[in-house]
Structure formats: structure tokens, C-alpha cells
TIPAFI-227454 format. One record per atom (N, C-alpha, C): residue in three letters; chain; atom name; x, y, z. Coordinates in Angstrom, 3 decimals. Each point is the difference from the previous one (the first is absolute). Layout:
TIPAFI-227454
+-----+----+----+----------+----------+----------+
!  aa ! ch ! at !       px !       py !       pz !
+-----+----+----+----------+----------+----------+
! ALA !  A ! CA !        X !        Y !        Z !
...
+-----+----+----+----------+----------+----------+
//
This chain:
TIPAFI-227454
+-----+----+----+----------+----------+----------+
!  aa ! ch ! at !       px !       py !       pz !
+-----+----+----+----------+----------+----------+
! UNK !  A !  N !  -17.296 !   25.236 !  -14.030 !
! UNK !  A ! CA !    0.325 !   -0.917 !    1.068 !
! UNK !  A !  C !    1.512 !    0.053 !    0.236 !
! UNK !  A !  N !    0.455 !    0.324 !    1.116 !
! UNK !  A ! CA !    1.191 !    0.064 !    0.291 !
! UNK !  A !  C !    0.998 !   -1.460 !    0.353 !
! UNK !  A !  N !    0.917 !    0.066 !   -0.454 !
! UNK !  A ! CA !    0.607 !   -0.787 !    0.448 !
! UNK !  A !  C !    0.610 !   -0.485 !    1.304 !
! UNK !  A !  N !   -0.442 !   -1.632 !    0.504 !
! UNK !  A ! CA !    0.378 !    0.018 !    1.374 !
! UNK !  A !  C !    1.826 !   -0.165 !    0.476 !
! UNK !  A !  N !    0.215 !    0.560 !    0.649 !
! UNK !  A ! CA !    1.537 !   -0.192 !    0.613 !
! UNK !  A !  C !    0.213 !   -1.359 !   -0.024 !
! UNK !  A !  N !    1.304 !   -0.357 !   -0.371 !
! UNK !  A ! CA !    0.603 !   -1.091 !   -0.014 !
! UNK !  A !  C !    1.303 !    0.046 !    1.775 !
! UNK !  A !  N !    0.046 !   -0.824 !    1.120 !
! UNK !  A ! CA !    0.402 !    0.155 !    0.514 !
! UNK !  A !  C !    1.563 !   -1.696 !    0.135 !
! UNK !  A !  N !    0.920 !    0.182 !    0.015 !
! UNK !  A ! CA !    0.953 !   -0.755 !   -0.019 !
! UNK !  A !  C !    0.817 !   -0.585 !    0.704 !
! UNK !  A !  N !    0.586 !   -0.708 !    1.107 !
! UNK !  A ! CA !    0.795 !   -0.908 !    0.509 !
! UNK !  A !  C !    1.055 !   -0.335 !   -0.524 !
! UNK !  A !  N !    1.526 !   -0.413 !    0.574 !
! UNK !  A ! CA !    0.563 !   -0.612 !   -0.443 !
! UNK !  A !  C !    0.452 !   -1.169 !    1.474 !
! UNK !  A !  N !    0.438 !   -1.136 !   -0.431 !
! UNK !  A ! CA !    0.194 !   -0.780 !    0.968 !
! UNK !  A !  C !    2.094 !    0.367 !    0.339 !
! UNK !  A !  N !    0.725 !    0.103 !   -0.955 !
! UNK !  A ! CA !    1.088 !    0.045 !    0.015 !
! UNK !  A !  C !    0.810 !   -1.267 !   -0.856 !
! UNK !  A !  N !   -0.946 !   -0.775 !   -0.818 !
! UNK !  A ! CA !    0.433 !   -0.795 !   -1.001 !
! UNK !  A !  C !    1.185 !    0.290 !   -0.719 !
! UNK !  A !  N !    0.564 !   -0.725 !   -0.015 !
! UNK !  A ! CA !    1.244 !    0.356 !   -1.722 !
! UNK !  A !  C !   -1.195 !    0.338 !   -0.873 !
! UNK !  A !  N !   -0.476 !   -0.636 !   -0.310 !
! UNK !  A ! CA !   -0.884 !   -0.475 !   -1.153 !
! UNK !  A !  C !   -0.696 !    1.156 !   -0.530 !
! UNK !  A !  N !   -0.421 !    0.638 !    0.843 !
! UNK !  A ! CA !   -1.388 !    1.383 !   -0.106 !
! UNK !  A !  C !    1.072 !    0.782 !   -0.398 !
! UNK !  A !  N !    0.570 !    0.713 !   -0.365 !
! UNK !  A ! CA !    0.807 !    1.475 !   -0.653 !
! UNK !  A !  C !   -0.010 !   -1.324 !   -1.175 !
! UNK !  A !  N !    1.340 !   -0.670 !   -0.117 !
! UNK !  A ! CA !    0.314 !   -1.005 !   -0.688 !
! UNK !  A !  C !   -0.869 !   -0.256 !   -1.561 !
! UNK !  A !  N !   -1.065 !   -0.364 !    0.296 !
! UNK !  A ! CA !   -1.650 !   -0.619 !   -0.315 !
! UNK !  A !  C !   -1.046 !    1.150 !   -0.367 !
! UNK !  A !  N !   -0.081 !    1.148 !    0.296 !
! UNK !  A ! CA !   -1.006 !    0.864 !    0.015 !
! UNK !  A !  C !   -1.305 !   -0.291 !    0.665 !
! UNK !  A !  N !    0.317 !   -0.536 !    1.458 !
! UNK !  A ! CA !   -1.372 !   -0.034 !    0.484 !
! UNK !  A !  C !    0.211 !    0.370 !    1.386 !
! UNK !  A !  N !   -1.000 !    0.387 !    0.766 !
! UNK !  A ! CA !   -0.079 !   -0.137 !    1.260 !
! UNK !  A !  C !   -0.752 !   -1.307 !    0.513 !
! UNK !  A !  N !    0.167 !   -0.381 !    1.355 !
! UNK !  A ! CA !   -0.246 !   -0.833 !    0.852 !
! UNK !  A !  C !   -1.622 !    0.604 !    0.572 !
! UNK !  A !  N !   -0.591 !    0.974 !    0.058 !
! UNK !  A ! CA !   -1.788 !    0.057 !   -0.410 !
! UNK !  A !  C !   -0.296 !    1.044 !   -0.264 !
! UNK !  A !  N !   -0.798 !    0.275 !   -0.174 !
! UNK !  A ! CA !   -0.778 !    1.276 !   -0.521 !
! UNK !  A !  C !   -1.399 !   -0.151 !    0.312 !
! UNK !  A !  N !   -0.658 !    1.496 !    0.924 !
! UNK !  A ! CA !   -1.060 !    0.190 !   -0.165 !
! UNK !  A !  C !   -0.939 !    0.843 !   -0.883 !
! UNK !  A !  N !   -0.723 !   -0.315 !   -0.243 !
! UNK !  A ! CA !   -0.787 !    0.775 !   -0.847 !
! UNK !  A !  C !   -1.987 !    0.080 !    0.564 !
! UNK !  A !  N !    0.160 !    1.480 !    0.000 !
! UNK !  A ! CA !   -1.358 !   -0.158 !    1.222 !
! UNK !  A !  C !   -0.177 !   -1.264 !    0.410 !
! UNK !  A !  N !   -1.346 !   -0.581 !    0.752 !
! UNK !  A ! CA !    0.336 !   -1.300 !    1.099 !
! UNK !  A !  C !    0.611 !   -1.294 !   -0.544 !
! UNK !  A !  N !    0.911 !   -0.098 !   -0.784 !
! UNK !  A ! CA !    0.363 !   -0.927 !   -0.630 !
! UNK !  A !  C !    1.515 !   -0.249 !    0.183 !
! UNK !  A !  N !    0.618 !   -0.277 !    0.609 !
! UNK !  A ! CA !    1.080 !   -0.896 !    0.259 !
! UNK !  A !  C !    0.574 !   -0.987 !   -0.840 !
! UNK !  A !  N !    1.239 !   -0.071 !   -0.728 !
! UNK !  A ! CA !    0.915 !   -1.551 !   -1.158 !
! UNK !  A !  C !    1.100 !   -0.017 !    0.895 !
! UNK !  A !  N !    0.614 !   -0.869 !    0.225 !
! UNK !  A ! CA !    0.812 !   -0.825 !    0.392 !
! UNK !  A !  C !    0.656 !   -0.349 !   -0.890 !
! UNK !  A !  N !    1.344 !    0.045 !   -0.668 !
! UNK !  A ! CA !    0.404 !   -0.962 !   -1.015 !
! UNK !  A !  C !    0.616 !   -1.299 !    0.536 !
! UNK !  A !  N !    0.160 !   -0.520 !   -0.852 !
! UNK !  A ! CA !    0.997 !   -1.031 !    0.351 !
! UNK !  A !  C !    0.898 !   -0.040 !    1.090 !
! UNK !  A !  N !    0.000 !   -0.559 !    1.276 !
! UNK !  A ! CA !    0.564 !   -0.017 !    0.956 !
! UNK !  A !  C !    1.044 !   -1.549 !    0.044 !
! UNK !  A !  N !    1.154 !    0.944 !    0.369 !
! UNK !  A ! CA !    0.550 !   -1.434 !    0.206 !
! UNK !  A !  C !    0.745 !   -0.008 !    1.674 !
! UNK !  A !  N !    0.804 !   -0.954 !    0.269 !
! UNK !  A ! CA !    0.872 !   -0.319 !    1.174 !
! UNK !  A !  C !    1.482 !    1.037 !    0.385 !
! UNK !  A !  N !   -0.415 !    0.886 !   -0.341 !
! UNK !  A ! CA !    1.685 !    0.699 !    0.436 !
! UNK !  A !  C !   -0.455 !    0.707 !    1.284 !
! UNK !  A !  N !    1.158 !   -0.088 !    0.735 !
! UNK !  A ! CA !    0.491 !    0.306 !    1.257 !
! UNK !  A !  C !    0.400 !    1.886 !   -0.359 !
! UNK !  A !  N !    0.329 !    0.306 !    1.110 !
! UNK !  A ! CA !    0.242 !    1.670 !    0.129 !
! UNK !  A !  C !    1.852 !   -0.276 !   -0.460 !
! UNK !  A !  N !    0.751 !   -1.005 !   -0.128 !
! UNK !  A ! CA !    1.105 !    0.078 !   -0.743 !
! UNK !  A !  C !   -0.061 !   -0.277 !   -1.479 !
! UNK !  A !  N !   -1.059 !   -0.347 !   -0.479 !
! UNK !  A ! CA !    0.032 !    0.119 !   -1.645 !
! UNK !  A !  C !    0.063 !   -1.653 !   -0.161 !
! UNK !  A !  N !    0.120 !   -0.795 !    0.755 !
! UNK !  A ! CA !    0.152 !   -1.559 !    0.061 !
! UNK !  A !  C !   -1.055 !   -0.773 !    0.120 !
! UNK !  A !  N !   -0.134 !   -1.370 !   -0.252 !
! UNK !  A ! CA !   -1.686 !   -0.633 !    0.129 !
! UNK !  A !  C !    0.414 !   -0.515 !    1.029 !
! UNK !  A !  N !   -1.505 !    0.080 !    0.459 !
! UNK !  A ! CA !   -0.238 !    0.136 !    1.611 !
! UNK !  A !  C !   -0.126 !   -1.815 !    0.135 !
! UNK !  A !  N !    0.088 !   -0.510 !    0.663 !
! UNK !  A ! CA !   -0.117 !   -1.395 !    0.614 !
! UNK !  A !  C !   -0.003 !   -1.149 !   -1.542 !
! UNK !  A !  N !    1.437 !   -0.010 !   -0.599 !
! UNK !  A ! CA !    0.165 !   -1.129 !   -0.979 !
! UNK !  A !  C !   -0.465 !   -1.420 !    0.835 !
! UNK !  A !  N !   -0.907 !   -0.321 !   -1.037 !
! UNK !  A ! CA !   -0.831 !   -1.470 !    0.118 !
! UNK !  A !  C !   -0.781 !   -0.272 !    0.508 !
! UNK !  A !  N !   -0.668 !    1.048 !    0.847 !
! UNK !  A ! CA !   -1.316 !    0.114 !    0.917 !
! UNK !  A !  C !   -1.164 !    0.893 !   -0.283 !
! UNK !  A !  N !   -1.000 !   -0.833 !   -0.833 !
! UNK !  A ! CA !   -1.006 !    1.054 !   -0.726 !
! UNK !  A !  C !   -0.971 !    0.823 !    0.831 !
! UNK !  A !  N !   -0.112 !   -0.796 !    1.062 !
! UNK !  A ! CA !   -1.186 !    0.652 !    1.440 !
! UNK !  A !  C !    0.956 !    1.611 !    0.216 !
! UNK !  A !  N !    0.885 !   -0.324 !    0.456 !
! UNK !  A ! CA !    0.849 !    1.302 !    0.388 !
! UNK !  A !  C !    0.692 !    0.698 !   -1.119 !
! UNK !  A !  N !   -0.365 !   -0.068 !   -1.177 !
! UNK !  A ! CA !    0.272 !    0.574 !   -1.387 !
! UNK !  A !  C !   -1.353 !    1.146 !    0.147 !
! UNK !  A !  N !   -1.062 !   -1.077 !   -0.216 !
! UNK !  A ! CA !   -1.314 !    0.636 !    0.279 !
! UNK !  A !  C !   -0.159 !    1.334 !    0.603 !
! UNK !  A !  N !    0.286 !   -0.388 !    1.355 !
! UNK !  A ! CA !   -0.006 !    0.716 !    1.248 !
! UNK !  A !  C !    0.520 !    1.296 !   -0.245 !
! UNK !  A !  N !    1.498 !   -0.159 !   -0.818 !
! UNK !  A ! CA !    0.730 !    1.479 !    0.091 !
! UNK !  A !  C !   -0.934 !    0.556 !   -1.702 !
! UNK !  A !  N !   -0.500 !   -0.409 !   -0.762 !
! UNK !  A ! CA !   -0.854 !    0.718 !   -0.888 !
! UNK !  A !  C !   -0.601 !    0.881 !    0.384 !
! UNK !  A !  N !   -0.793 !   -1.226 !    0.809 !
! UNK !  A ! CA !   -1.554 !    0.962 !    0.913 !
! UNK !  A !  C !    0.563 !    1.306 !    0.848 !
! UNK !  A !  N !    0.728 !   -0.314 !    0.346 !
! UNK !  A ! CA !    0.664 !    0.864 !    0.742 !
! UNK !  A !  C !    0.589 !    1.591 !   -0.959 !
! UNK !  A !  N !    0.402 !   -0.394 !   -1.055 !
! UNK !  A ! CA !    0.449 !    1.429 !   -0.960 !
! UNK !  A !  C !   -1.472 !   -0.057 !   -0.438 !
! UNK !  A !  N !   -1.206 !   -0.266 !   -0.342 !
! UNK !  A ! CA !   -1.011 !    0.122 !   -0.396 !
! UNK !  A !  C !   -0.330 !    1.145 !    1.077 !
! UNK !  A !  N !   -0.355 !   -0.228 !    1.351 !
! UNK !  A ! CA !   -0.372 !    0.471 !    0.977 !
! UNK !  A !  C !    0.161 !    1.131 !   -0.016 !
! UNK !  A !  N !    1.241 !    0.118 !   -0.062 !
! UNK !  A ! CA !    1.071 !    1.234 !    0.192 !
! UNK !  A !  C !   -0.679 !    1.248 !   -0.829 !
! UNK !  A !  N !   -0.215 !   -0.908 !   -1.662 !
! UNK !  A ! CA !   -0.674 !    1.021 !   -1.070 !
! UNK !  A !  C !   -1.016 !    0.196 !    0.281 !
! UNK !  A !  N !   -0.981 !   -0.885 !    0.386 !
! UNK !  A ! CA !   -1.466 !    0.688 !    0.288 !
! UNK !  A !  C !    0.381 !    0.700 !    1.048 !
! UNK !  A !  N !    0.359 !    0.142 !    0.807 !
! UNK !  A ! CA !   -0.003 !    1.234 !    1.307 !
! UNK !  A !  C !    0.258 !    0.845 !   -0.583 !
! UNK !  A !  N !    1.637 !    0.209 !   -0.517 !
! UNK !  A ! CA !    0.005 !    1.346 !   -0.771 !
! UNK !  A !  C !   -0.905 !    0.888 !   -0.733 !
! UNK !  A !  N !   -1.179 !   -1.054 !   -0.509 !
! UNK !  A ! CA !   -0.880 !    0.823 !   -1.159 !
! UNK !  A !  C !   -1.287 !   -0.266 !    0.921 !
! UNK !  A !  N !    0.009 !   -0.030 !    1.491 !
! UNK !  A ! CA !   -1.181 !    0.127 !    0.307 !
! UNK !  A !  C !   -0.723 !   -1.023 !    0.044 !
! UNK !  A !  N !    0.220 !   -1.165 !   -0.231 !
! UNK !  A ! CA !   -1.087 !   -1.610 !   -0.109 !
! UNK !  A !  C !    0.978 !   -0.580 !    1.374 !
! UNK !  A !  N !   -0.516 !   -1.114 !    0.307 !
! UNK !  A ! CA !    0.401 !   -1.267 !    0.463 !
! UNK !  A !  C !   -0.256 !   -0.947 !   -0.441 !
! UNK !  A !  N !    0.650 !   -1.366 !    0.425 !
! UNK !  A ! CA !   -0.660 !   -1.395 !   -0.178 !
! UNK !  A !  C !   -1.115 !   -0.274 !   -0.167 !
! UNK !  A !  N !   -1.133 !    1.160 !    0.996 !
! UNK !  A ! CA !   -1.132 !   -0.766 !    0.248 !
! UNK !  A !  C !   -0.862 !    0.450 !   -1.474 !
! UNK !  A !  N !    0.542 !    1.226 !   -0.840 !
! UNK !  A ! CA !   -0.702 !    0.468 !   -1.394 !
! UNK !  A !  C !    0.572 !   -0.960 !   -0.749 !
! UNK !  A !  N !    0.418 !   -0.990 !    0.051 !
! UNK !  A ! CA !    0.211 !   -0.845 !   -1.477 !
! UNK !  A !  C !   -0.653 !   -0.735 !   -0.156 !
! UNK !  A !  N !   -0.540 !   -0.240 !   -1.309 !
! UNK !  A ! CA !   -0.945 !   -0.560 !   -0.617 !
! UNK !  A !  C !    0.718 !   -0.860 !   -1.041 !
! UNK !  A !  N !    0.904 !   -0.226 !   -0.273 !
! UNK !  A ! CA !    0.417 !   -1.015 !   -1.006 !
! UNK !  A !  C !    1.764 !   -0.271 !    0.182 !
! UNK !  A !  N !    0.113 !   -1.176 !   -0.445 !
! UNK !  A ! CA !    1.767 !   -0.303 !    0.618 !
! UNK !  A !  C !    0.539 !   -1.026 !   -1.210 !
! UNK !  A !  N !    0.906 !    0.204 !   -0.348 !
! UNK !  A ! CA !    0.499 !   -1.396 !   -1.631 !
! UNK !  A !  C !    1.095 !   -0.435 !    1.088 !
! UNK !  A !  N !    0.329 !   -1.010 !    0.178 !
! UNK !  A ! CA !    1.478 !   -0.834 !    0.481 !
! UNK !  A !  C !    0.585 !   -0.912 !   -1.357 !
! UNK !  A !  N !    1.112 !    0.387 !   -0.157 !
! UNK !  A ! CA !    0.796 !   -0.496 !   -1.428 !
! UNK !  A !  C !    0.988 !   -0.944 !    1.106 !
! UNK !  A !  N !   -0.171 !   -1.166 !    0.125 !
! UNK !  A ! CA !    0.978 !   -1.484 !    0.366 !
! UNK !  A !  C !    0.839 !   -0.594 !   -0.942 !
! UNK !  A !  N !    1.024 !   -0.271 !    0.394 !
! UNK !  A ! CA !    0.759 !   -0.393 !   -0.896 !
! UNK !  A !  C !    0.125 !   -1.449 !   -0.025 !
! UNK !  A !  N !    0.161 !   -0.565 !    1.427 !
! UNK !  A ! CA !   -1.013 !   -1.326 !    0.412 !
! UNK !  A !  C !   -1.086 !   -0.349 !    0.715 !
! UNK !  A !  N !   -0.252 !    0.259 !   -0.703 !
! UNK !  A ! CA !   -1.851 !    0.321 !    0.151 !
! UNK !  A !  C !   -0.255 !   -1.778 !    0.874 !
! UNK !  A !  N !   -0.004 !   -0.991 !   -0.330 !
! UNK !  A ! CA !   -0.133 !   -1.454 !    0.245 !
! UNK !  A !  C !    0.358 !    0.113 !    1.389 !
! UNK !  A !  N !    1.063 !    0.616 !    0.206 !
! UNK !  A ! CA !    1.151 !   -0.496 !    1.503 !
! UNK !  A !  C !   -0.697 !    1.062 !    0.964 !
! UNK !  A !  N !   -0.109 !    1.212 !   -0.527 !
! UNK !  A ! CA !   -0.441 !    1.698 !    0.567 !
! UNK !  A !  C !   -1.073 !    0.633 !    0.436 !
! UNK !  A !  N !   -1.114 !   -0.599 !   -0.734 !
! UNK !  A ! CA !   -1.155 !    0.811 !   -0.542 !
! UNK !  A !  C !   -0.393 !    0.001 !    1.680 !
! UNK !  A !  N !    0.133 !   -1.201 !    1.147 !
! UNK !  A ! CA !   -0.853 !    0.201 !    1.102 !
! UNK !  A !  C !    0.751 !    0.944 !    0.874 !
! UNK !  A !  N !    1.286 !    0.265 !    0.098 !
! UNK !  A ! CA !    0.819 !    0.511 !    0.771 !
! UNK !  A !  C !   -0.569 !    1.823 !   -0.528 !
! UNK !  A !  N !   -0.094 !   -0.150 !   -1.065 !
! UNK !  A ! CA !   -0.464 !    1.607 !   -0.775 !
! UNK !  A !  C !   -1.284 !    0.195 !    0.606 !
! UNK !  A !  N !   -0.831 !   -0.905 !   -0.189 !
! UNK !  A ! CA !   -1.325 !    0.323 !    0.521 !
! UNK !  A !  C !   -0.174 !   -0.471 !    1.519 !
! UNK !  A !  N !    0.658 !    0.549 !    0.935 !
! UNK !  A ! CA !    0.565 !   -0.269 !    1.381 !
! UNK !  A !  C !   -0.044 !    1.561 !    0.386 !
! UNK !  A !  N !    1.202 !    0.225 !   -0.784 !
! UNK !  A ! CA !    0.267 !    1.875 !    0.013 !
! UNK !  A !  C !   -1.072 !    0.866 !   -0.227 !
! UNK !  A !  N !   -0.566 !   -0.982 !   -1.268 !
! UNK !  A ! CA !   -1.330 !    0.816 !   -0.654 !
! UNK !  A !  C !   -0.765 !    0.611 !    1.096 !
! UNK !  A !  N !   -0.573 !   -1.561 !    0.500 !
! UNK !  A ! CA !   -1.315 !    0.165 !    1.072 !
! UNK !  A !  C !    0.890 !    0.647 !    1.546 !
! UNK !  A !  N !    1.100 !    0.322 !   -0.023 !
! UNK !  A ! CA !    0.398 !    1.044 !    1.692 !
! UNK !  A !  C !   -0.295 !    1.252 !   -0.534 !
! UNK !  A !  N !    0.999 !    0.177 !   -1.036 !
! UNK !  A ! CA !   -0.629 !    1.884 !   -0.562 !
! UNK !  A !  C !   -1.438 !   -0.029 !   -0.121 !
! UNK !  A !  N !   -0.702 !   -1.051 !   -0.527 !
! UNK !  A ! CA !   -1.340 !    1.066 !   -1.095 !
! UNK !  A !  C !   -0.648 !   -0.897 !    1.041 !
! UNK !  A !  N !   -0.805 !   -0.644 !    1.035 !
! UNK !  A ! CA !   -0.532 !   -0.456 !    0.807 !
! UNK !  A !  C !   -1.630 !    0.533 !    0.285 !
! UNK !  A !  N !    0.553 !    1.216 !   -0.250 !
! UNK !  A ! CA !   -1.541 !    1.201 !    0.234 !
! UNK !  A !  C !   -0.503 !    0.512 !   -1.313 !
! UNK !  A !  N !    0.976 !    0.036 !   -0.723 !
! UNK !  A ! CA !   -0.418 !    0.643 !   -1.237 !
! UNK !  A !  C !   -0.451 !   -1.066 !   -1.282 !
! UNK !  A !  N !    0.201 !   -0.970 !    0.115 !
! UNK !  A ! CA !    0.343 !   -1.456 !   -1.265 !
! UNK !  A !  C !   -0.631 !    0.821 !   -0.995 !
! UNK !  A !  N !    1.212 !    0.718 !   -0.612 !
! UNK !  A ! CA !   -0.195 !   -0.046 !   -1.526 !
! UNK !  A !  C !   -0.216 !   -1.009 !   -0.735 !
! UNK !  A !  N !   -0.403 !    0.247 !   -1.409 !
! UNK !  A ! CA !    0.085 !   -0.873 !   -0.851 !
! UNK !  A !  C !    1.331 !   -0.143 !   -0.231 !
! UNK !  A !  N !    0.665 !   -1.426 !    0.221 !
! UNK !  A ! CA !    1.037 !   -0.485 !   -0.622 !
! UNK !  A !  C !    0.273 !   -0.907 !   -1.065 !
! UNK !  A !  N !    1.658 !    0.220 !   -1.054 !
! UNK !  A ! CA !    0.153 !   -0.930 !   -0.753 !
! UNK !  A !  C !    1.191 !   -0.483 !    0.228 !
! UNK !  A !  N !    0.442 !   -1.227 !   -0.149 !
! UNK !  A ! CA !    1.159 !   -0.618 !    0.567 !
! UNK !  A !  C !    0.491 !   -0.995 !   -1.461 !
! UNK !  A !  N !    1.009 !    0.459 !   -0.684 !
! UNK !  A ! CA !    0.439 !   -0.549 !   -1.342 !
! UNK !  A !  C !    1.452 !   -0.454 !    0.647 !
! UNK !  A !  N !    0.200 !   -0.974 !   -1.110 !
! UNK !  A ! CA !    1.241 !   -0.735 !   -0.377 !
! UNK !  A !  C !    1.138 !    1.001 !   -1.208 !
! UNK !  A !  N !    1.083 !    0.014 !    0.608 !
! UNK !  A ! CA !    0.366 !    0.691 !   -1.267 !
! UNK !  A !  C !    1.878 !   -0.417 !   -0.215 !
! UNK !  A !  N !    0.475 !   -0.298 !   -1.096 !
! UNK !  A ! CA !    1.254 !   -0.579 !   -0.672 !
! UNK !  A !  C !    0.763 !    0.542 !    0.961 !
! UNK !  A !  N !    0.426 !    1.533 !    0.102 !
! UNK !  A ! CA !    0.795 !    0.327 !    0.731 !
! UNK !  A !  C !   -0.190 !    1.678 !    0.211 !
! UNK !  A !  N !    0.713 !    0.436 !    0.999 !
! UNK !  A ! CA !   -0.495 !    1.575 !   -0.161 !
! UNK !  A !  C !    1.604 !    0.966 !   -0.011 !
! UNK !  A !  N !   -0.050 !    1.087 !    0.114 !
! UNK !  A ! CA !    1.348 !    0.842 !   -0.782 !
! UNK !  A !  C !    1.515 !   -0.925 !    0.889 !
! UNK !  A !  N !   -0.201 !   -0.192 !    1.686 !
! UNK !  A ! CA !    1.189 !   -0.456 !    0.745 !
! UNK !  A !  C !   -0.339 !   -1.628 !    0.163 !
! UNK !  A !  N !    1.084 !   -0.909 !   -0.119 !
! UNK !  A ! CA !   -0.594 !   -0.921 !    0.078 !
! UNK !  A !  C !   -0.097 !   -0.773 !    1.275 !
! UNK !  A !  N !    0.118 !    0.798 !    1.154 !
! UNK !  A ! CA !   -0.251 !   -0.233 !    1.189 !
! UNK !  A !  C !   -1.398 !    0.610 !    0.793 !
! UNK !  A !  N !   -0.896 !    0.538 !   -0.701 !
! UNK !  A ! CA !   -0.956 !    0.555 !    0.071 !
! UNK !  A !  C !   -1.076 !   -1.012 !   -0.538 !
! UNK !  A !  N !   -0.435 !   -0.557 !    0.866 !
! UNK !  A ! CA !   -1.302 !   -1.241 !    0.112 !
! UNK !  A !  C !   -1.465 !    0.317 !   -0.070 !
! UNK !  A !  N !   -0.262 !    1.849 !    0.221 !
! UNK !  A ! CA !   -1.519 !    0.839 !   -0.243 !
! UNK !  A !  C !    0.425 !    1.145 !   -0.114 !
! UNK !  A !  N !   -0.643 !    0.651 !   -0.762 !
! UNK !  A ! CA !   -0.340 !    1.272 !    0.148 !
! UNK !  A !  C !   -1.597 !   -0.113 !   -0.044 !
! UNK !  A !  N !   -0.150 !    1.233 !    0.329 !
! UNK !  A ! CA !   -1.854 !    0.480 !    0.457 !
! UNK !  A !  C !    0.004 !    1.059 !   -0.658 !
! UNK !  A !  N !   -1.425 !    0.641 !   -0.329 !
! UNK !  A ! CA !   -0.605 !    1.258 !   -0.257 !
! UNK !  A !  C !   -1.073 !   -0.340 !    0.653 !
! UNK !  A !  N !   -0.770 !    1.849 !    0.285 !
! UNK !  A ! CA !   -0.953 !    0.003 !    0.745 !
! UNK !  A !  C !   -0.900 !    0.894 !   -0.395 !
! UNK !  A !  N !   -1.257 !    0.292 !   -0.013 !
! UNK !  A ! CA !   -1.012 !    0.794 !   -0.573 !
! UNK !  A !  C !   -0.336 !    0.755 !    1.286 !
! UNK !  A !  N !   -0.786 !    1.366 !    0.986 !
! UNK !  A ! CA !   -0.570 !    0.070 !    0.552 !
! UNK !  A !  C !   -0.742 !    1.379 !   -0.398 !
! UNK !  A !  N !   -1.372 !   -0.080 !    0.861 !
! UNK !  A ! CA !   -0.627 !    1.058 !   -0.287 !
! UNK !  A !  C !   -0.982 !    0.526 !    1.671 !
! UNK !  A !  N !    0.921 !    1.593 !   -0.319 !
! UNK !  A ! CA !    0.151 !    0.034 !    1.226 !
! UNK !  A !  C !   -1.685 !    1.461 !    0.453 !
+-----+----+----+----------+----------+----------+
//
């Protein structure tokens, strides 16, 4: 049995060289997403204090990776949202949620979490799809 090709993405993160990871990878119809967070195309977080439009620019580098490897939005099947105020956030997140995934409603999970690497970064996302 041969081994299937591993195919790779990078978003342009610090983090990915940095970290040893890429931003997704396909592997026959299977699509990962890692950890997505809020940075802008200057290396800066995108909309400090506004989690809807934190969201938004995730989904948005998410997007980006599934195209590259051949999926879209509409192949995802599973989504984690990591909130940092989850209490104040969680509806503004699941606002963004339901404009991207509208057609597709993955299974989603939406957690609370202490804090994440920048501390102006209110979500990051990962995404599963299978395309």
C-alpha cells in the first residue's frame, strides 16, 4: 500500500517556520486547518476588541487554505472556536459562524479559554473539511 501524498499551505504566519507547522494540510480528501488566529497581511491583529470581525478575518485565512488545497467552506465538516471571552463573545462568534458556514453547518465547538499566544487575540478557529 502506497503511501498517500501529503499536500501543504502556508498562510504567511510568523508562527509556521517559527513553530514547525503549516496553516493546513491535505491529505487525500481530508483537509486540517490549524489553529487560526486574527492577523492581518501586516503581521498585526486584525480588529483589537471586536470578536465578530476577529472571527471574520480567521474565516477568511481558513478560506484562503482550503482553496489552495482544493476544498471550500462548503467541505467543512467540523470547526473548534477558542474565546477568550467567551461570556461577552460567544454570540458575536457565532454571527460570523452562521455567514461563512450557512450551507454547510458543520459540526461546531465553541470553548472558553484563559488566554491565547497575543493578548489581543479574542479567537482563534480550526477547521476540518472533507472534500
Amino acid at each position: 500500500m502506497s503511501k498517500s501524498p501529503i499536500q501543504r499551505v502556508t498562510s504567511g504566519s510568523p508562527f509556521e517556520e517559527r513553530f514547525g507547522f503549516c496553516r493546513a494540510l491535505r491529505t487525500r480528501n481530508v483537509v486540517h486547518v490549524a489553529g487560526t488566529a486574527p492577523i492581518g497581511e501586516d503581521g498585526r491583529t486584525v480588529a483589537p476588541g471586536d470578536a465578530e470581525a476577529q472571527s471574520l478575518r480567521c474565516f477568511e485565512i481558513i478560506g484562503r487554505a482550503l482553496t489552495e488545497l482544493g476544498a471550500s467552506v462548503d467541505d467543512v465538516v467540523r470547526t473548534r472556536m477558542f474565546l477568550t471571552r467567551i461570556e461577552q463573545d460567544w454570540e458575536a462568534v457565532g454571527r460570523a459562524h452562521g455567514a461563512v458556514f450557512k450551507h454547510a453547518r458543520p459540526v461546531a465547538t465553541m470553548v472558553g479559554v484563559a488566554r491565547l499566544i497575543d493578548p489581543d487575540w479574542l479567537v482563534e478557529i480550526e477547521a476540518e473539511a472533507i472534500v
